[in-house]
C-alpha positions, 0 to 999 in steps of 0.5 A, spaced: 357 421 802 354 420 809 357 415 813 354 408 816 352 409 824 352 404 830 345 401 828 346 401 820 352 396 821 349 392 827 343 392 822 348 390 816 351 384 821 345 381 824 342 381 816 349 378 814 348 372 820 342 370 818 344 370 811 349 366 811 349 363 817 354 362 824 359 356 820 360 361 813 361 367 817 368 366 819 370 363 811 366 370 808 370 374 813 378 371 811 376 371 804 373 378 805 380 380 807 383 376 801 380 381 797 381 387 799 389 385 800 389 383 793 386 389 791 391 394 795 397 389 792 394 390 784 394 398 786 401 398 789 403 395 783 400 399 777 407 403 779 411 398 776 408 397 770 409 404 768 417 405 765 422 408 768 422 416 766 427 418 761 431 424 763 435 425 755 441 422 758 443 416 754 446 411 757 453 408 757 456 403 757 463 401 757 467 399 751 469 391 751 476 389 753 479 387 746 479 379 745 486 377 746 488 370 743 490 363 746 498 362 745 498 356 740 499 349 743 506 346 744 507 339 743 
């Protein structure tokens, strides 16, 4: 995949400023970056989705402490 040059990106800029203008630049830059942020962060979280491994343990629990009654209530 060839890569782009000085001149290819001054080229892609300048078209890119007489496309949109000076005033949009600056939104189109931030909300760019927004993007791609957000990208990165759905692809972190593809992981997580994912659930955990089982390695053939069966889990444990501990039994609950057997119910003990209340004293009756003296009058």
């Amino acid at each position: 995949m060839p890569r782009l040059g000085l001149g290819e990106i001054i080229v892609v800029l300048v078209l890119a400023l007489l496309f949109f203008g000076p005033s949009k630049l600056p939104q189109l830059g931030s909300s760019l970056g927004e993007a791609i942020k957000g990208f990165k962060k759905g692809l972190g979280g593809l992981d997580s989705d994912k659930p955990a491994p089982q390695n053939g343990a069966e889990t444990t629990t501990t039994p609950a402490a057997p119910a003990t009654k209340a004293p009756p209530p003296t009058a």
